[in-house]
C-alpha positions in Angstrom: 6.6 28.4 -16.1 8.1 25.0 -14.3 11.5 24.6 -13.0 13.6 23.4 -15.8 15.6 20.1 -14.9 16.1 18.5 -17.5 18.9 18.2 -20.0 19.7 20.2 -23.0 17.4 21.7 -25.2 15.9 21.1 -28.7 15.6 23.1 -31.1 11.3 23.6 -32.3 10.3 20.5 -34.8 7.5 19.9 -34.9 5.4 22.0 -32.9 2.0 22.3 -31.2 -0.3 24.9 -31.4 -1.3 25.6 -27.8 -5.0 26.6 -29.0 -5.6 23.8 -31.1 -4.4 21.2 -28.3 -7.0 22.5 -25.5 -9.6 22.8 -27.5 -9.6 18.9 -27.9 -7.7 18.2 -25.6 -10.2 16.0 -23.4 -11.3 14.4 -26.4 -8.3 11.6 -26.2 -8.5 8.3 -28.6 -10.9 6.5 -26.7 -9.0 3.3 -26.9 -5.7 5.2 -24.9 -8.1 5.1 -21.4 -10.6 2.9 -21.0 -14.4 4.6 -20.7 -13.7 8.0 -19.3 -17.7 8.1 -18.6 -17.2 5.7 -15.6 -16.1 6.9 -12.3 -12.6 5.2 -12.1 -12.0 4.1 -15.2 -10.2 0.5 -15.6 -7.5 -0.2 -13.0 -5.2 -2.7 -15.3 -5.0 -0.3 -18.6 -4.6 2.8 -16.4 -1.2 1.2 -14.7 -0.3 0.8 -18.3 -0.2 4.5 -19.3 1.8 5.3 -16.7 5.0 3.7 -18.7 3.4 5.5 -21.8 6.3 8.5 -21.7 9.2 5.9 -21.0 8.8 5.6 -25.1 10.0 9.4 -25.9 13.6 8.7 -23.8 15.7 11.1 -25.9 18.4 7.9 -25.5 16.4 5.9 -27.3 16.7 3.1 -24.8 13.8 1.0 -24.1 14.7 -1.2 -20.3 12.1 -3.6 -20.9 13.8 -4.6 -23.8 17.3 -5.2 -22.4 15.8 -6.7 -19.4 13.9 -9.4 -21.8 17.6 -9.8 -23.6 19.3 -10.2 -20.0 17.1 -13.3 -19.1 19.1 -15.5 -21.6 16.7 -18.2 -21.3 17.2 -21.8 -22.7 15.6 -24.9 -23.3 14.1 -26.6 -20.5 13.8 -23.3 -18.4 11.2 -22.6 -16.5 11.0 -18.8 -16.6 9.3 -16.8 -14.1 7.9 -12.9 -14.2 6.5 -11.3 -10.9 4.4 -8.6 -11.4 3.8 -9.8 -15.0 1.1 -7.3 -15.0 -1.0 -7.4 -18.5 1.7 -10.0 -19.8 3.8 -8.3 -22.0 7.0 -9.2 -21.0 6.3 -12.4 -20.9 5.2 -12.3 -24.3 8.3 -10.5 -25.2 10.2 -13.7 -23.4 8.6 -15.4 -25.4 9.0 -14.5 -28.7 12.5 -14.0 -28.1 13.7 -17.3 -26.7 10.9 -19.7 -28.2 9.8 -22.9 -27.3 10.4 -25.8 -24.7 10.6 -23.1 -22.2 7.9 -23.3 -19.4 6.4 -19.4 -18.3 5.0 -18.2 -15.2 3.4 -15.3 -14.4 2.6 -14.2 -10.9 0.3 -11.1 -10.1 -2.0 -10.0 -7.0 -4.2 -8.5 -9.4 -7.0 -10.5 -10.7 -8.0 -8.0 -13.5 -3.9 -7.9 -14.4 -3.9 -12.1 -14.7 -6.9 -11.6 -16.8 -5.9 -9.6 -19.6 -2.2 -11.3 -19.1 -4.7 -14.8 -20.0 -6.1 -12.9 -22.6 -3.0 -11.5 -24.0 -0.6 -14.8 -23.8 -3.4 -17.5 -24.8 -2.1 -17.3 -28.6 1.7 -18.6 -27.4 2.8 -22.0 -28.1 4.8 -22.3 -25.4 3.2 -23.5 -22.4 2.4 -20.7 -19.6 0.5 -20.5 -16.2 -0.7 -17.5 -14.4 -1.3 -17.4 -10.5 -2.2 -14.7 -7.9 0.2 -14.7 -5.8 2.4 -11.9 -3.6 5.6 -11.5 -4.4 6.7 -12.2 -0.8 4.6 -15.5 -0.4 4.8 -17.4 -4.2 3.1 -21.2 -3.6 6.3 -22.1 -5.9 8.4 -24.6 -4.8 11.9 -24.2 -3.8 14.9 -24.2 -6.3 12.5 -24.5 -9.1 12.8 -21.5 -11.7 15.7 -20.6 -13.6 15.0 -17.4 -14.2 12.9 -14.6 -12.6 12.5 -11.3 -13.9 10.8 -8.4 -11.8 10.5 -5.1 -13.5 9.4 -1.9 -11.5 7.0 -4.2 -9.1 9.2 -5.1 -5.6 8.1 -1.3 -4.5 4.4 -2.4 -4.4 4.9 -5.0 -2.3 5.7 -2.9 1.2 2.3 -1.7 3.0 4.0 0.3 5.6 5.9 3.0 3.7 7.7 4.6 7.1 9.9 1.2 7.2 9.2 -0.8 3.8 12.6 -2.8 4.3 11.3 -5.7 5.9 8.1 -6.5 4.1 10.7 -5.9 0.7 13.1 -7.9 2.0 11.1 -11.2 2.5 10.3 -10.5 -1.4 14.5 -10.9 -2.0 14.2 -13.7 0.7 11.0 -15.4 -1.6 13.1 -14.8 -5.1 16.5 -16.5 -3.3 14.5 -19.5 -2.0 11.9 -20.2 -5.4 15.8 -19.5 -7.5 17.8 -22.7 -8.6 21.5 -22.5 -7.4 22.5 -21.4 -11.2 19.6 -18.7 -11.6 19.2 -15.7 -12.4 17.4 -12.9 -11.2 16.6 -9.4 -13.7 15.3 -7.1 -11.0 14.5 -3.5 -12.2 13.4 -0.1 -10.4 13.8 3.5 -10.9 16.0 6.1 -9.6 14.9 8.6 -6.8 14.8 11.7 -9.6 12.6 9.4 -11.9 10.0 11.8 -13.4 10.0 15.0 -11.3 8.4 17.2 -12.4 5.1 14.5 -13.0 5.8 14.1 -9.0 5.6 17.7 -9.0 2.4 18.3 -11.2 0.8 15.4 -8.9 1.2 17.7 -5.6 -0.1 20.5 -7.7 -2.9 18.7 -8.9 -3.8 17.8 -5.0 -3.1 20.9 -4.1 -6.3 22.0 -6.4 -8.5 19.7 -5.8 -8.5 19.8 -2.0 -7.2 15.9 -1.9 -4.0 13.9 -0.5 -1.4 13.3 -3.7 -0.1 10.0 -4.6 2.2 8.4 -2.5 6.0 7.5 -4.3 5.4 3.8 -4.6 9.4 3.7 -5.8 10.7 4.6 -2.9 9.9 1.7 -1.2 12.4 0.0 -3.0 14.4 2.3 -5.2 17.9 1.9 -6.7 19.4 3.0 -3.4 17.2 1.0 -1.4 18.4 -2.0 -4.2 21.7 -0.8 -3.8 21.5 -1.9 0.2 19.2 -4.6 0.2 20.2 -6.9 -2.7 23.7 -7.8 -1.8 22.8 -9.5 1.2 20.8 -11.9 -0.9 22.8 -12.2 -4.4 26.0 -11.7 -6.3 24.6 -7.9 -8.3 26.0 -7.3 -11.6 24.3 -3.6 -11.9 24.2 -2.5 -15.4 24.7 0.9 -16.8 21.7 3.3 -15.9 19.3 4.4 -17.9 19.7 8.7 -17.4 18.2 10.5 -20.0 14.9 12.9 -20.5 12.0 12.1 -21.9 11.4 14.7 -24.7 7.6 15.8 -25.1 7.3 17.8 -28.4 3.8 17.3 -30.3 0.5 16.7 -29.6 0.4 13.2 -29.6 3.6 13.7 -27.1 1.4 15.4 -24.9 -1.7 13.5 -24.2 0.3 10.3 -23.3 2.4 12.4 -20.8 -1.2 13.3 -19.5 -2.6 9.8 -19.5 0.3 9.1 -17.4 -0.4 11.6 -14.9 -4.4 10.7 -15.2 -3.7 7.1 -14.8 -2.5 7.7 -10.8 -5.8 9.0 -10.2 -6.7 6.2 -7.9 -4.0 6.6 -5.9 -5.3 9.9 -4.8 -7.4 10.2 -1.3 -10.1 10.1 -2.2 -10.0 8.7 -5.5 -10.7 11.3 -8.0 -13.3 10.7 -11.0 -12.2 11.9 -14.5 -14.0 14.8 -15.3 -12.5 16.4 -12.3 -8.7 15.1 -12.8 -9.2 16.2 -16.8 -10.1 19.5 -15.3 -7.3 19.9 -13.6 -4.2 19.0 -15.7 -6.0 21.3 -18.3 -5.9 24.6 -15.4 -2.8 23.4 -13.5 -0.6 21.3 -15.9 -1.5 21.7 -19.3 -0.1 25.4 -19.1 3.4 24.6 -17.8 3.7 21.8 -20.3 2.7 24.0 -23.0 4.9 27.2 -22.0 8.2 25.4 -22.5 6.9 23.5 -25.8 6.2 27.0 -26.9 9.5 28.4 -25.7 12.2 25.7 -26.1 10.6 23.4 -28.8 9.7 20.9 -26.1 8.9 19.6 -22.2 11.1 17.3 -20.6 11.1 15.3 -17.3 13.6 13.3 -15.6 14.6 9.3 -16.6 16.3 7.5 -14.0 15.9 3.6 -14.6 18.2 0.6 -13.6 18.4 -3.2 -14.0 20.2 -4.9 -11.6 21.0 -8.8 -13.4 21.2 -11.1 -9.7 22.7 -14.7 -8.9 22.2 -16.9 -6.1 25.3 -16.7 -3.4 27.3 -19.4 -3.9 27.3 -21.3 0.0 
């Protein structure tokens, strides 16, 4: 049985039958991970499962949402998002705050800018998309009103045993690209963010005879935020996100899997499918399953924040 960490229980709804779940259990909707019959899999959809669990926060919060309703964009904006990823939250800007509004995107991912073209080609509102580092933008200076960065700044640091410098010239990039009267929606996760999936990674290593994921967020985490974004901006930090994520039924399940199957390229070496499926059914799937069966459900640790930024007045 894992450690329970999380916060209190709830009572049984509506329950999964153990059985049933393994026997199909590596028969996931097709459509939730893209061609399990390939090696890796698809890089761009796979990042998108990791956020999957976010959406069974027992708070019922959802961050991308108040950081979309934080960016209080007006006419004649030009609104930026770095690390737009697929596009959604640009699409969410979008539909919130309209038209006469100019939208960037900014990715170093070409497949991500693809299926953000794909996804953003029915707006409107005009919209470009470039691949570009978050630390080196070909933007100019004091041109955006508004830049929003969700979960992204800890990719940008290579050298994870001093990751302040390289996310640092990031702040520095974000300060110089800002208008005077910006504003700057930054958000990263807490250093208890989903535990016990750190855990179950380490196990999962641990079985397979490989190196486990390295903790992208703590390259730049709240505490790191905490440190490094004062120097740059006036930081209005608003209330955390500190909740569980409650994992109940079958459907519950498999996207708290995908989650943990979509790191599998971050593993050394990379591992293919068949083996990761393989393992979370012998190493995960029975922890997971012995606290559904016992408490009515799994939980794992939320720790989210925004931080809402403004240029230092000089």
């Amino acid at each position: 049985m894992s450690e329970y960490i999380g916060g209190p229980r709830l009572e049984p709804s509506t329950h999964v039958e153990p059985d049933d779940f393994r026997d199909d259990y590596q028969q996931v909707n097709a459509g939730r991970i893209v061609d399990t019959n390939t090696e890796y899999g698809d890089f761009a959809t796979n990042v998108k499962l990791r956020f999957y669990p976010y959406r069974h926060a027992e708070d019922g919060r959802n961050i991308h949402d108040e950081a979309v309703g934080l960016v209080d964009a007006e006419p004649g904006h030009t609104v930026l998002d770095v690390g737009c990823g697929d596009g959604e939250v640009l699409e969410s800007i979008a539909n919130m705050y309209g038209q006469d509004i100019k939208y960037i995107g900014v990715d170093n991912s070409d497949k991500m800018l693809d299926f953000a073209r794909t996804r953003l080609e029915h707006l409107e509102q005009p919209f470009s998309l470039a691949k570009f580092s978050a630390n080196q933008m070909g933007i100019k200076s004091h041109s955006v009103d508004r830049i929003i960065s969700l979960f992204s700044i800890y990719h940008v640091a290579k050298n994870s045993k001093d990751p302040f410098p390289e996310t640092e010239s990031t702040l520095v990039e974000f300060d110089r690209i800002a208008k005077h009267d910006a504003k700057i929606i930054i958000a990263t996760s807490g250093e208890n963010n989903k535990q016990l999936q750190r855990q179950f990674e380490r196990d999962i290593a641990n079985y397979l005879g490989v190196d486990p994921p390295p903790i992208f967020a703590k390259n730049f985490n709240a505490e790191i935020a905490r440190i490094l974004l004062p120097k740059h901006f006036e930081v209005d930090e608003q209330p955390p996100q500190l909740t569980d994520m409650v994992i109940s039924t079958k459907e519950d399940v498999e996207e708290y899997i995908l989650s943990l199957v979509a790191m599998n390229y971050s593993y050394r070496p990379m591992i293919v499918y068949k083996d990761f499926f393989q393992a979370t059914t012998d190493v995960v799937l029975p922890r997971i399953m012995n606290d559904i069966e016992k408490y009515g459900s799994f939980r794992d640790k939320i720790e989210r924040y925004i931080f809402e930024c403004k240029p230092k007045v000089s």
